[in-house]
Backbone atoms as SQL, in Angstrom:
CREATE TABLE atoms (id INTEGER PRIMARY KEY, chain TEXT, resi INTEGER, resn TEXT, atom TEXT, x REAL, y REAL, z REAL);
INSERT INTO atoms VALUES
  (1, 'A', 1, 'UNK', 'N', 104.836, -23.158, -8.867),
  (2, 'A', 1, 'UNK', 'CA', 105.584, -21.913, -8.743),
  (3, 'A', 1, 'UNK', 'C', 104.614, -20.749, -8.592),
  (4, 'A', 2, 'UNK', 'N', 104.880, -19.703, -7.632),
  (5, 'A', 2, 'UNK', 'CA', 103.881, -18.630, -7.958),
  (6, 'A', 2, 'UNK', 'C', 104.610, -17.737, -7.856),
  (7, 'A', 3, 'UNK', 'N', 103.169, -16.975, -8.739),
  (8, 'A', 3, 'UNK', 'CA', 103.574, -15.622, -9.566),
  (9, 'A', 3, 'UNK', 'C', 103.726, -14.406, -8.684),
  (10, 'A', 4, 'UNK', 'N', 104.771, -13.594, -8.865),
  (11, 'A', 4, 'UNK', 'CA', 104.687, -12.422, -7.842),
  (12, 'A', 4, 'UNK', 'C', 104.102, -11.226, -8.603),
  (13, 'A', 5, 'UNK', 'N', 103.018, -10.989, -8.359),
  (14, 'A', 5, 'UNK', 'CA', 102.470, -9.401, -8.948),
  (15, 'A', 5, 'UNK', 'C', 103.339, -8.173, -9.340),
  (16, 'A', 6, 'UNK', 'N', 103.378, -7.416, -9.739),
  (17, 'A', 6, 'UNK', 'CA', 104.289, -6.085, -10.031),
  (18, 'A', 6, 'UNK', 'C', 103.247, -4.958, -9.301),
  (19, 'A', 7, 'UNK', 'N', 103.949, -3.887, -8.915),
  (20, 'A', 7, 'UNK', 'CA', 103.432, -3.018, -8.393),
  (21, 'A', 7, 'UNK', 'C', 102.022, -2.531, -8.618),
  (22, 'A', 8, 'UNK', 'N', 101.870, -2.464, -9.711),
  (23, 'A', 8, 'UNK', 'CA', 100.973, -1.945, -10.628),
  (24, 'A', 8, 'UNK', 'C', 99.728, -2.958, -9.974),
  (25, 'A', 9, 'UNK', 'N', 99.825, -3.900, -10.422),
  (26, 'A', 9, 'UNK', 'CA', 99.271, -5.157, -9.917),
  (27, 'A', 9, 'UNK', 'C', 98.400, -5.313, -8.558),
  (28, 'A', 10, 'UNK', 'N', 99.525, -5.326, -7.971),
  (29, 'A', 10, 'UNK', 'CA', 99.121, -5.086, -6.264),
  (30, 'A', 10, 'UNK', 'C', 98.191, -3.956, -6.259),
  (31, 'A', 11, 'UNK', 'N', 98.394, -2.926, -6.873),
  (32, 'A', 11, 'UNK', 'CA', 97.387, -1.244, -6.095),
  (33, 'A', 11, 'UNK', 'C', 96.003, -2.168, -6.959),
  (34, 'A', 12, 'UNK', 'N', 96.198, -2.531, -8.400),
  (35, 'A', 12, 'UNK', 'CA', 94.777, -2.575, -8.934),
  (36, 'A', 12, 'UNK', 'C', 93.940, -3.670, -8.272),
  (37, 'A', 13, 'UNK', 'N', 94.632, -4.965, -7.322),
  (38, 'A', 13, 'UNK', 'CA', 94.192, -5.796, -6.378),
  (39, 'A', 13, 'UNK', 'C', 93.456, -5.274, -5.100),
  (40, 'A', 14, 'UNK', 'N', 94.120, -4.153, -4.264),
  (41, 'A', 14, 'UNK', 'CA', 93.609, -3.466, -3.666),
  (42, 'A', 14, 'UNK', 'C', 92.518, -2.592, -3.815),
  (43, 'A', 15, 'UNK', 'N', 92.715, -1.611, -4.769),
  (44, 'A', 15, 'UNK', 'CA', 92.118, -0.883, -5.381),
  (45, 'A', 15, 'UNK', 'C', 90.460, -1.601, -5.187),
  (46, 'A', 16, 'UNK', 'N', 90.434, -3.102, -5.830),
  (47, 'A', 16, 'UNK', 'CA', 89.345, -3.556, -6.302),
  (48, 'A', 16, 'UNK', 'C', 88.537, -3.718, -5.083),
  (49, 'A', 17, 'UNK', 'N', 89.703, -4.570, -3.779),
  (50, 'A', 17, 'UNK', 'CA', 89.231, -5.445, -2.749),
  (51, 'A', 17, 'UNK', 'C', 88.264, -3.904, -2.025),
  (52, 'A', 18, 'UNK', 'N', 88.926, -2.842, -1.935),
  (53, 'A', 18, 'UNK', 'CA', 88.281, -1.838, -1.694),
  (54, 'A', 18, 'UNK', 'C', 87.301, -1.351, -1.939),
  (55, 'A', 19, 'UNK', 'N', 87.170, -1.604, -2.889),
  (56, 'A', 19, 'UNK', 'CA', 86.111, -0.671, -3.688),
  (57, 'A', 19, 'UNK', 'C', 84.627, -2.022, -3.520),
  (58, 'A', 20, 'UNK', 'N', 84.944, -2.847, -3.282),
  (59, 'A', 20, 'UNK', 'CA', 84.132, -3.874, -3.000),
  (60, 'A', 20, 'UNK', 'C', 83.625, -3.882, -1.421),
  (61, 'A', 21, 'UNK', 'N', 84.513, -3.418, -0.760),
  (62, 'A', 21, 'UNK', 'CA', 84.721, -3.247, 0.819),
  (63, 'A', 21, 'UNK', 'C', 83.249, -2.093, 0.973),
  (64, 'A', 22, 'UNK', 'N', 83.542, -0.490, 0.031),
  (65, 'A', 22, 'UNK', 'CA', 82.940, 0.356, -0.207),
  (66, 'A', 22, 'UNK', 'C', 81.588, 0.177, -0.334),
  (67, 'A', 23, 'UNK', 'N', 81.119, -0.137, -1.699),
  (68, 'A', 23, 'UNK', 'CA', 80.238, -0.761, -1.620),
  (69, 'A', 23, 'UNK', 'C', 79.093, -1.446, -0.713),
  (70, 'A', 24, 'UNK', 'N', 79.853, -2.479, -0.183),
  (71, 'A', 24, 'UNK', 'CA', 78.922, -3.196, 0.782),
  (72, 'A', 24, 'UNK', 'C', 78.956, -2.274, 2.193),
  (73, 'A', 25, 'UNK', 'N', 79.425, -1.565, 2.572),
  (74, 'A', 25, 'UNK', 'CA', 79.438, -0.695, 3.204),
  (75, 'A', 25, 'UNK', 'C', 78.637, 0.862, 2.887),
  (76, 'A', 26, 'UNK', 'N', 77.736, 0.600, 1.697),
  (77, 'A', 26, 'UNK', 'CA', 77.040, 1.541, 1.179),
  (78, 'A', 26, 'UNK', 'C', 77.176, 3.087, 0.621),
  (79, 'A', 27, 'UNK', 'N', 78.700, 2.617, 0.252),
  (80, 'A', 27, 'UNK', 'CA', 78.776, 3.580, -0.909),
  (81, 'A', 27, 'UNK', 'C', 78.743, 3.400, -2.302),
  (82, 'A', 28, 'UNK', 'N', 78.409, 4.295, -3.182),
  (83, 'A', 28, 'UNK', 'CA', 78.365, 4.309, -5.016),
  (84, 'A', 28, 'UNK', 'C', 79.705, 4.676, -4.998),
  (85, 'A', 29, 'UNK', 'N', 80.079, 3.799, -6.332),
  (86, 'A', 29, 'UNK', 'CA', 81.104, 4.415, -6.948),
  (87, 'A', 29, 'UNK', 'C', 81.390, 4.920, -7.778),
  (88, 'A', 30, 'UNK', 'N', 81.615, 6.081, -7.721),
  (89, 'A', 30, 'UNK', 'CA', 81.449, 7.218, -9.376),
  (90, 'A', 30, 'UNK', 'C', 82.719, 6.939, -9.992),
  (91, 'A', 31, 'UNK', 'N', 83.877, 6.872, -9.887),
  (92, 'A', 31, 'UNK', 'CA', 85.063, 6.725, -10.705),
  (93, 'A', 31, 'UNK', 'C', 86.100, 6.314, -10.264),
  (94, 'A', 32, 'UNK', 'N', 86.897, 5.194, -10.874),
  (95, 'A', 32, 'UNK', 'CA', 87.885, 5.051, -10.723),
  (96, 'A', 32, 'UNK', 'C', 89.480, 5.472, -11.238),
  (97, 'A', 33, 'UNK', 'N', 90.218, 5.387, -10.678),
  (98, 'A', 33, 'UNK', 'CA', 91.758, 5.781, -11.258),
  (99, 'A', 33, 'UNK', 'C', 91.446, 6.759, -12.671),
  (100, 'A', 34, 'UNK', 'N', 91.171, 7.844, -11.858),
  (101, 'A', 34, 'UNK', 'CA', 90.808, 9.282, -12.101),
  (102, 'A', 34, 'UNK', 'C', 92.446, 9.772, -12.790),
  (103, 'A', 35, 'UNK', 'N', 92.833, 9.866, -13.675),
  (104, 'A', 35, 'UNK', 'CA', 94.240, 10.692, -13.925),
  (105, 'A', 35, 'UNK', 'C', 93.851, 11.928, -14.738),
  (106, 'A', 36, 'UNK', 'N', 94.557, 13.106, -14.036),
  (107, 'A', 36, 'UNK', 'CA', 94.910, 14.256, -14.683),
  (108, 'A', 36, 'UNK', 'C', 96.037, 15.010, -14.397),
  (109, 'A', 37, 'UNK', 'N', 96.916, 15.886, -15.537),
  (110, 'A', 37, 'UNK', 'CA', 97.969, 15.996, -15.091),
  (111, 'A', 37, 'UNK', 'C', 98.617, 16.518, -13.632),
  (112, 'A', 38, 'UNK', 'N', 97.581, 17.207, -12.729),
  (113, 'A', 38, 'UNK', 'CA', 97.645, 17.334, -11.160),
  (114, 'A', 38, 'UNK', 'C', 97.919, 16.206, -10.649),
  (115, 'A', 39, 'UNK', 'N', 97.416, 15.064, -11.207),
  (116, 'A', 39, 'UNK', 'CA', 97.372, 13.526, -10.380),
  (117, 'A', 39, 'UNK', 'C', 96.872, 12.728, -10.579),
  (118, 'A', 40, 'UNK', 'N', 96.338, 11.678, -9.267),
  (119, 'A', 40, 'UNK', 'CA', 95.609, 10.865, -9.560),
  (120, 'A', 40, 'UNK', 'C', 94.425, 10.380, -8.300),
  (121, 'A', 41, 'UNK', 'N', 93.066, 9.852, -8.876),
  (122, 'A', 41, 'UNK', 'CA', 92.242, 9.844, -7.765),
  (123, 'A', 41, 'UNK', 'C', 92.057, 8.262, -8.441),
  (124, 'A', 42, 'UNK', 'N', 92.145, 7.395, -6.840),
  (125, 'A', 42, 'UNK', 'CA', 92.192, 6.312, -6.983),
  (126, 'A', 42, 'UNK', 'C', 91.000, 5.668, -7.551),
  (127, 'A', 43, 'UNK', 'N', 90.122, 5.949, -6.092),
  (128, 'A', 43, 'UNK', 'CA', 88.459, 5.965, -5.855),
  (129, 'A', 43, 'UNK', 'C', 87.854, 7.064, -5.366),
  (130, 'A', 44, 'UNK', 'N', 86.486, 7.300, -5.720),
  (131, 'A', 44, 'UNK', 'CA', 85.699, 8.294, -6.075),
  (132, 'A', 44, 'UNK', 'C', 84.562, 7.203, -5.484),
  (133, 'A', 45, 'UNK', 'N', 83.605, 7.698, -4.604),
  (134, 'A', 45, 'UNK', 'CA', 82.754, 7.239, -4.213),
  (135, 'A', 45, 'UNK', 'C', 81.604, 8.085, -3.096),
  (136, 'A', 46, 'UNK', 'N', 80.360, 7.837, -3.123),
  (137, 'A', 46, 'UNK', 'CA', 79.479, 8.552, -2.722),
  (138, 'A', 46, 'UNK', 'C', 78.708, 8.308, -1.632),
  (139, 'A', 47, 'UNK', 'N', 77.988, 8.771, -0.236),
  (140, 'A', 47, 'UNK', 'CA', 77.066, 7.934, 0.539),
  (141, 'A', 47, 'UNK', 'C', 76.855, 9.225, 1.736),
  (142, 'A', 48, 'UNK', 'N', 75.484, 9.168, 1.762),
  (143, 'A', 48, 'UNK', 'CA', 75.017, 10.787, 2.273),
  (144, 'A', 48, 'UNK', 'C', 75.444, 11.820, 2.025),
  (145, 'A', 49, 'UNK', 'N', 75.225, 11.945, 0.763),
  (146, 'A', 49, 'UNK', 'CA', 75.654, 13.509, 0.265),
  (147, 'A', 49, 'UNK', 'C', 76.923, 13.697, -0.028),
  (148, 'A', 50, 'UNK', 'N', 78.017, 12.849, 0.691),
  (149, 'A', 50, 'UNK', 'CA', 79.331, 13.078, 1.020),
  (150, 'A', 50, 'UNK', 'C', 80.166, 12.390, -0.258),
  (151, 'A', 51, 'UNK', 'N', 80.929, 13.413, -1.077),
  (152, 'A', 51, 'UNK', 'CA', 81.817, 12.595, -2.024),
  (153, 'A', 51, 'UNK', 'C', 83.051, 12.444, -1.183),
  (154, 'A', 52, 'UNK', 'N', 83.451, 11.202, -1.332),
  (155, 'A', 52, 'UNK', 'CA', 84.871, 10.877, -0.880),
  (156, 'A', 52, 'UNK', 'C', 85.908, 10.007, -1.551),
  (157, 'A', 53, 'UNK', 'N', 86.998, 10.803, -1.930),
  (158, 'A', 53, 'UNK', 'CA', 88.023, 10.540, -2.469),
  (159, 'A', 53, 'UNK', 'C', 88.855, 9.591, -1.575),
  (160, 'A', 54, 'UNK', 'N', 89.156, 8.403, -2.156),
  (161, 'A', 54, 'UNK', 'CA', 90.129, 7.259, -1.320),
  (162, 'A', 54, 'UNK', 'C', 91.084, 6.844, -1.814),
  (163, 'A', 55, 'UNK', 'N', 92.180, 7.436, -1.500),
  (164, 'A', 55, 'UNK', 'CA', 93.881, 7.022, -1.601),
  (165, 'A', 55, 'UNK', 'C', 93.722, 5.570, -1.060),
  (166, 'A', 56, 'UNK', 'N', 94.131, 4.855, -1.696),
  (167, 'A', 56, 'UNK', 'CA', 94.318, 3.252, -1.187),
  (168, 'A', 56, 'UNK', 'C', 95.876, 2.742, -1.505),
  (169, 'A', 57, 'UNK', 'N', 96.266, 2.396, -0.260),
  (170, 'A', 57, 'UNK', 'CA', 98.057, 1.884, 0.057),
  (171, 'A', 57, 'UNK', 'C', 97.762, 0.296, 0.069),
  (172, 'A', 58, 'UNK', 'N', 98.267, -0.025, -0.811),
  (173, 'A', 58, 'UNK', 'CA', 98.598, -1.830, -0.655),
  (174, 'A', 58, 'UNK', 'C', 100.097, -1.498, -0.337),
  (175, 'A', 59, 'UNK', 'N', 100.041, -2.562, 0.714),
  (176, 'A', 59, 'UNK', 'CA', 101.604, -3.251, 1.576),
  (177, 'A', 59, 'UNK', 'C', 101.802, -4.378, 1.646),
  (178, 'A', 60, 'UNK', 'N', 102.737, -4.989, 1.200),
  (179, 'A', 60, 'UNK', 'CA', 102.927, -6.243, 1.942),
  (180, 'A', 60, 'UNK', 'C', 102.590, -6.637, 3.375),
  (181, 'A', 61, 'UNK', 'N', 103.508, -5.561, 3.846),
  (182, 'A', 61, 'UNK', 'CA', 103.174, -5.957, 5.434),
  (183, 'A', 61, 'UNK', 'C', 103.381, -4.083, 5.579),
  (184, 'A', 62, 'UNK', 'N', 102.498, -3.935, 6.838),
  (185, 'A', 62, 'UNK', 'CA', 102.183, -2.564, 6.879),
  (186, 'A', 62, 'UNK', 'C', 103.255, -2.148, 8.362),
  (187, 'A', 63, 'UNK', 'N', 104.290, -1.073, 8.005),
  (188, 'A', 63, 'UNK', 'CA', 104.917, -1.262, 9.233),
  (189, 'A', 63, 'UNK', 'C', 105.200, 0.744, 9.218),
  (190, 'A', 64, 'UNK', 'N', 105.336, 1.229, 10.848),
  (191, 'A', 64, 'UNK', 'CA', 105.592, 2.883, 10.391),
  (192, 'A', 64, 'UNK', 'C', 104.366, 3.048, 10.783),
  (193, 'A', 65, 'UNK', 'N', 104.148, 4.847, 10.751),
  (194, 'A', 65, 'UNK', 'CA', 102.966, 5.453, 10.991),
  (195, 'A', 65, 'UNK', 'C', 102.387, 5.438, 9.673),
  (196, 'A', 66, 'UNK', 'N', 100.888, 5.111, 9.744),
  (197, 'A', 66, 'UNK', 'CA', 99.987, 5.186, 8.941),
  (198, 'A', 66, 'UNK', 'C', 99.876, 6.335, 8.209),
  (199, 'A', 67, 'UNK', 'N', 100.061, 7.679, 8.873),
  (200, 'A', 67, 'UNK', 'CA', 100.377, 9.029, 8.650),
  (201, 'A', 67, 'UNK', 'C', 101.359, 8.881, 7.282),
  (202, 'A', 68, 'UNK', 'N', 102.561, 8.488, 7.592),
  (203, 'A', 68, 'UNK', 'CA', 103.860, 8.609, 6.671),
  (204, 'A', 68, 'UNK', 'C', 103.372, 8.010, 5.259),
  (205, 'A', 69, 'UNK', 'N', 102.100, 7.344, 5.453),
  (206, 'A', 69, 'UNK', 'CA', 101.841, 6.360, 3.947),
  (207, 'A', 69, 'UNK', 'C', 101.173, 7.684, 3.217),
  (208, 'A', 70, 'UNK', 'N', 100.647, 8.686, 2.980),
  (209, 'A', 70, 'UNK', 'CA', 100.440, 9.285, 2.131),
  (210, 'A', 70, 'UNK', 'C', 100.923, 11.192, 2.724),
  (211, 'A', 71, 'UNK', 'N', 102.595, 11.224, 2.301),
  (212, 'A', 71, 'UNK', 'CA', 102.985, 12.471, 2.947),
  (213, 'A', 71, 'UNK', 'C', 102.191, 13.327, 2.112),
  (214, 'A', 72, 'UNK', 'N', 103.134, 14.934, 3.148),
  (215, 'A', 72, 'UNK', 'CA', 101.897, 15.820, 2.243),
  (216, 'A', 72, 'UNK', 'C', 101.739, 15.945, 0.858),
  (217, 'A', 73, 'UNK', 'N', 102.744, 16.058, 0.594),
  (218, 'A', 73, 'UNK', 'CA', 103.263, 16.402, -1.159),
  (219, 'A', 73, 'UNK', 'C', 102.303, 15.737, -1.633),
  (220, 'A', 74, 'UNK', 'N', 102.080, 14.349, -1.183),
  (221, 'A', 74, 'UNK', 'CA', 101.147, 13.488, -2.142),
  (222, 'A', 74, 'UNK', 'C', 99.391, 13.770, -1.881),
  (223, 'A', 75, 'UNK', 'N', 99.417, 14.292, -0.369),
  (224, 'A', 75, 'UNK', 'CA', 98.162, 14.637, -0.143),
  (225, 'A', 75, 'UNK', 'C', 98.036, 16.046, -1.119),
  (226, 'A', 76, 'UNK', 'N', 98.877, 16.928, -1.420),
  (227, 'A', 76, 'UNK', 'CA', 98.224, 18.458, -1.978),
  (228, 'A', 76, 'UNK', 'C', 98.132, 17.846, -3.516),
  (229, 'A', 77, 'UNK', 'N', 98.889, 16.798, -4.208),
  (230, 'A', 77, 'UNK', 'CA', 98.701, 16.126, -5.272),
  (231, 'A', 77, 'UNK', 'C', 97.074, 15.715, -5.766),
  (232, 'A', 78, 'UNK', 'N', 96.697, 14.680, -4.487),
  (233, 'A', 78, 'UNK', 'CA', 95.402, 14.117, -4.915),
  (234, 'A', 78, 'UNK', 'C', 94.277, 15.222, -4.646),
  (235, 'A', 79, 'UNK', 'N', 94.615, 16.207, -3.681),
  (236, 'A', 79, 'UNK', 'CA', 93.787, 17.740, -3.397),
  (237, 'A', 79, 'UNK', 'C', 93.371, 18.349, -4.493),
  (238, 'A', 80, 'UNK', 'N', 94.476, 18.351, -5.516),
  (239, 'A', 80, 'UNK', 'CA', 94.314, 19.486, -6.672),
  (240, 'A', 80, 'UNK', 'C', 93.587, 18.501, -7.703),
  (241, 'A', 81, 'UNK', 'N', 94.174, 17.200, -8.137),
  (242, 'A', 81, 'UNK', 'CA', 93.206, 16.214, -8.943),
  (243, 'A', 81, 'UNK', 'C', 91.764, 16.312, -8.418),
  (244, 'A', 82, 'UNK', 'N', 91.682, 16.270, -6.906),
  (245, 'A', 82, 'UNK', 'CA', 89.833, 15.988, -6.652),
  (246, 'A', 82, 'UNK', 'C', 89.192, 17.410, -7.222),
  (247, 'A', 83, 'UNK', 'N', 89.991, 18.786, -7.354),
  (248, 'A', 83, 'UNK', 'CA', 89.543, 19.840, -7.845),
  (249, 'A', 83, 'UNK', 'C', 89.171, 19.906, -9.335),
  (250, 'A', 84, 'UNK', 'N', 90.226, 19.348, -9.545),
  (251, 'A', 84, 'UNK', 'CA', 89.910, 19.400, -11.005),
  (252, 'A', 84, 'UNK', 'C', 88.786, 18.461, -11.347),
  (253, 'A', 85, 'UNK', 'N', 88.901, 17.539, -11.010),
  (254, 'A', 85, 'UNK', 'CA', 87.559, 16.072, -11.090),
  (255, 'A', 85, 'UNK', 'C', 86.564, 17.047, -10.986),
  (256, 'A', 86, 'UNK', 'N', 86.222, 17.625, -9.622),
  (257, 'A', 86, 'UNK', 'CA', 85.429, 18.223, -9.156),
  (258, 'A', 86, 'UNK', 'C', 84.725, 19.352, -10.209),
  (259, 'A', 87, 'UNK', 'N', 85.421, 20.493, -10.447),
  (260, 'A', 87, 'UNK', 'CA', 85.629, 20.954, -11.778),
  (261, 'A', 87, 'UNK', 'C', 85.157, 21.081, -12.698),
  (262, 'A', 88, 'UNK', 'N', 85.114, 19.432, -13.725),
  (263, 'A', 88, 'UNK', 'CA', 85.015, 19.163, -14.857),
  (264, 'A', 88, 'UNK', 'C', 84.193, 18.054, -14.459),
  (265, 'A', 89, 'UNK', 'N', 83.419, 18.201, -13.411),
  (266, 'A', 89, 'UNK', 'CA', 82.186, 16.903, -12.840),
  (267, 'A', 89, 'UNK', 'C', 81.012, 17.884, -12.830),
  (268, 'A', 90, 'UNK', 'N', 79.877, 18.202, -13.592),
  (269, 'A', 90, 'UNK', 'CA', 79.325, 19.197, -13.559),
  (270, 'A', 90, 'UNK', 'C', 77.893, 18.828, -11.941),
  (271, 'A', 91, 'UNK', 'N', 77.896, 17.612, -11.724),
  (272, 'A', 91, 'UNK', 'CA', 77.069, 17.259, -10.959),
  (273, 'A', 91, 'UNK', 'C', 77.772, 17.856, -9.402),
  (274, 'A', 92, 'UNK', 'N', 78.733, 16.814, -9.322),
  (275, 'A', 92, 'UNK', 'CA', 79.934, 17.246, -8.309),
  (276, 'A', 92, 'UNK', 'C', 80.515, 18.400, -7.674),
  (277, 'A', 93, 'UNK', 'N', 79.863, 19.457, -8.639),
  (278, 'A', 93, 'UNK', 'CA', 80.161, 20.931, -7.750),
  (279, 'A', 93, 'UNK', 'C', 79.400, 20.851, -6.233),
  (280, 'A', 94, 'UNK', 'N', 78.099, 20.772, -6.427),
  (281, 'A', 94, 'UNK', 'CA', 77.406, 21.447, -4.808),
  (282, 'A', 94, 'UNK', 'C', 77.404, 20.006, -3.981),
  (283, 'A', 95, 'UNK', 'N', 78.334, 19.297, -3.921),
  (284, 'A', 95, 'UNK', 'CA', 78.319, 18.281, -2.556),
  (285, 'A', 95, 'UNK', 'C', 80.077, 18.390, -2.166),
  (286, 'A', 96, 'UNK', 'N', 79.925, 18.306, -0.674),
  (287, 'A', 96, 'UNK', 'CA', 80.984, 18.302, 0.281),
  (288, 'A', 96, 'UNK', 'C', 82.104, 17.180, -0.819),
  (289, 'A', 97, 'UNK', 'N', 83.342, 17.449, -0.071),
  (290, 'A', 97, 'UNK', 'CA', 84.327, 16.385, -0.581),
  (291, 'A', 97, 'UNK', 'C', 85.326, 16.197, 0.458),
  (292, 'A', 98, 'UNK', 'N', 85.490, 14.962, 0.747),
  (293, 'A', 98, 'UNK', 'CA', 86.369, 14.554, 1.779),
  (294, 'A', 98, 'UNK', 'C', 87.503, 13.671, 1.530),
  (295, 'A', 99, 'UNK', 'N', 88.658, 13.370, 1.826),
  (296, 'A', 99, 'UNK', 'CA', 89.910, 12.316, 1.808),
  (297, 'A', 99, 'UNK', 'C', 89.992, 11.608, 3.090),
  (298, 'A', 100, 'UNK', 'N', 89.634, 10.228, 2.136),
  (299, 'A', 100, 'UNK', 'CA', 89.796, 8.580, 2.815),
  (300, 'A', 100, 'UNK', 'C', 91.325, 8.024, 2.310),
  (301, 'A', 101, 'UNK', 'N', 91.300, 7.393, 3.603),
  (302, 'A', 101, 'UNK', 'CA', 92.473, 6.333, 3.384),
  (303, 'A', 101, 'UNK', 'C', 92.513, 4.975, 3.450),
  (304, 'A', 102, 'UNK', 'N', 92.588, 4.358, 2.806),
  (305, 'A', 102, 'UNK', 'CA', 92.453, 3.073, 3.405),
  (306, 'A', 102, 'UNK', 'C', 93.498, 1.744, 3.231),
  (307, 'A', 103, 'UNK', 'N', 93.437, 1.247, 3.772),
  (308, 'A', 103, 'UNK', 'CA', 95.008, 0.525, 3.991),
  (309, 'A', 103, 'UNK', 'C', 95.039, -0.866, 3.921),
  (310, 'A', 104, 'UNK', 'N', 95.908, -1.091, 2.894),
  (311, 'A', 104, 'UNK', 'CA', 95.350, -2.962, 2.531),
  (312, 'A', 104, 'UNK', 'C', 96.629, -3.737, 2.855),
  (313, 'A', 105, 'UNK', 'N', 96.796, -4.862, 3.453),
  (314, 'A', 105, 'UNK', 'CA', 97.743, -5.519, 3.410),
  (315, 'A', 105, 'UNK', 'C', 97.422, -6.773, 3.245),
  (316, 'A', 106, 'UNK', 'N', 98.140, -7.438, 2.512),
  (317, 'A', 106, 'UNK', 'CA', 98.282, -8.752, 1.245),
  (318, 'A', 106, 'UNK', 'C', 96.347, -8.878, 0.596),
  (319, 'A', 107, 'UNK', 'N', 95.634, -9.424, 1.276),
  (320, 'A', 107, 'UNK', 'CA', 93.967, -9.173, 0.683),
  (321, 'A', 107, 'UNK', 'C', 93.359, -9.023, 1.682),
  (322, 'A', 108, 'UNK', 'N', 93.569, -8.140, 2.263),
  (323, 'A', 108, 'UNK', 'CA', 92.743, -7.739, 3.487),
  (324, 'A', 108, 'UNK', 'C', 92.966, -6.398, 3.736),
  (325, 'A', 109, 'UNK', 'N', 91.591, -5.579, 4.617),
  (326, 'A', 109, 'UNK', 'CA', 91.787, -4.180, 4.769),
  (327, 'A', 109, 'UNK', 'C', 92.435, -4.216, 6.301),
  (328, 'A', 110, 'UNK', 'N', 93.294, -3.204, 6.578),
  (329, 'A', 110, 'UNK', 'CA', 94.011, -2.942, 7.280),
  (330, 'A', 110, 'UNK', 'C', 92.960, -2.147, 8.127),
  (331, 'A', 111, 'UNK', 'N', 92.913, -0.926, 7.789),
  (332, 'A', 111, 'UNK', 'CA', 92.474, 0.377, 8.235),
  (333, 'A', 111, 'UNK', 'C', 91.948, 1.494, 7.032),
  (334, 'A', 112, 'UNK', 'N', 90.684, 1.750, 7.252),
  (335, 'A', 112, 'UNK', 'CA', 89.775, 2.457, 6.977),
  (336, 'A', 112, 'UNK', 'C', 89.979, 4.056, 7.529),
  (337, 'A', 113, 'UNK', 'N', 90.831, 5.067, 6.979),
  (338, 'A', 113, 'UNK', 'CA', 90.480, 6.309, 7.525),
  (339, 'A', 113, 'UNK', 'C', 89.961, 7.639, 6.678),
  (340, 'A', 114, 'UNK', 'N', 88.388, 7.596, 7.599),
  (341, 'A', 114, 'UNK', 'CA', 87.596, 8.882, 7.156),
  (342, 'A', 114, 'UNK', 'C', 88.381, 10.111, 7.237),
  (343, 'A', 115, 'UNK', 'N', 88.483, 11.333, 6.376),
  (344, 'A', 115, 'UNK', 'CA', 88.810, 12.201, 6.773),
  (345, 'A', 115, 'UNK', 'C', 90.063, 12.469, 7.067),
  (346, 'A', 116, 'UNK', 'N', 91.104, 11.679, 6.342),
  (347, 'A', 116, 'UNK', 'CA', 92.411, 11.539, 6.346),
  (348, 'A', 116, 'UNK', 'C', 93.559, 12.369, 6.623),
  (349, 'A', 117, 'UNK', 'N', 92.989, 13.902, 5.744),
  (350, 'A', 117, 'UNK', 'CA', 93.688, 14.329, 5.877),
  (351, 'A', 117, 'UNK', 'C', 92.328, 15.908, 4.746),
  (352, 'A', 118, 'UNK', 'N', 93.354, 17.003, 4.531),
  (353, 'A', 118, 'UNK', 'CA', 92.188, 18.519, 4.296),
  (354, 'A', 118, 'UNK', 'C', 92.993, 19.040, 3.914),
  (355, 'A', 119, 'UNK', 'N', 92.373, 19.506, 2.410),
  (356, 'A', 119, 'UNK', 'CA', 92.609, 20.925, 1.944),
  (357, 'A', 119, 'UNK', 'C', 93.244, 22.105, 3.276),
  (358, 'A', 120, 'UNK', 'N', 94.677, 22.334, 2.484),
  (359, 'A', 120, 'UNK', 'CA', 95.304, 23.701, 3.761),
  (360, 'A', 120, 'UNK', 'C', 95.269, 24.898, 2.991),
  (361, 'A', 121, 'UNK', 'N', 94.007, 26.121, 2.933),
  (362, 'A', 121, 'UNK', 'CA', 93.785, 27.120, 2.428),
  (363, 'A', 121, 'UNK', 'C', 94.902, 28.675, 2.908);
């Protein structure tokens, strides 16, 4: 018989396969599943100077615009968490910060996107 994961489950499966993906792809990883009451930052990770924050979507099966997987609401959400991280990261003030996306379906990466989406001042 097999076991079906719970939601929770699935993101921290992803979450991991990612962050492993990251890695060998030569980034550090400074923090994970970042919560503050603004939100939440999944992954936190580093590589030329560049901190980048990565929203990671586990799907079963990935169907729709890639766009629609993290609307805005949720993008100005993880915006204000990377501020605050940012913030209360005393190192983390003087380097750039960017939003990744990356997109997992069942244990595999889907799609990798740099630069996902930006702070609207």
């Amino acid at each position: 018989m097999k076991t079906q994961l719970n939601t929770r489950q699935k993101g921290a499966l992803g979450e991991k396969l990612i962050a492993d993906w990251l890695t060998n792809a030569g980034f550090k990883i400074v923090d994970t599943n970042v919560q503050c009451r603004m939100g939440e930052l999944d992954i936190v990770a580093i590589k030329n100077g560049v901190v980048s924050i990565i929203e990671v979507k586990s799907r079963r099966a990935v169907t729709g615009l890639i766009a629609d997987m993290v609307p805005w609401r949720k993008q100005q959400r993880i915006i204000n968490a990377a501020k605050y991280w940012q913030a209360h990261t005393p190192w983390a003030s003087s380097y750039t910060i960017r939003f990744d996306v990356a997109i997992v379906e069942g244990n595999s990466l889907v799609e990798y996107i740099a630069n996902a989406f930006s702070p609207s001042y």
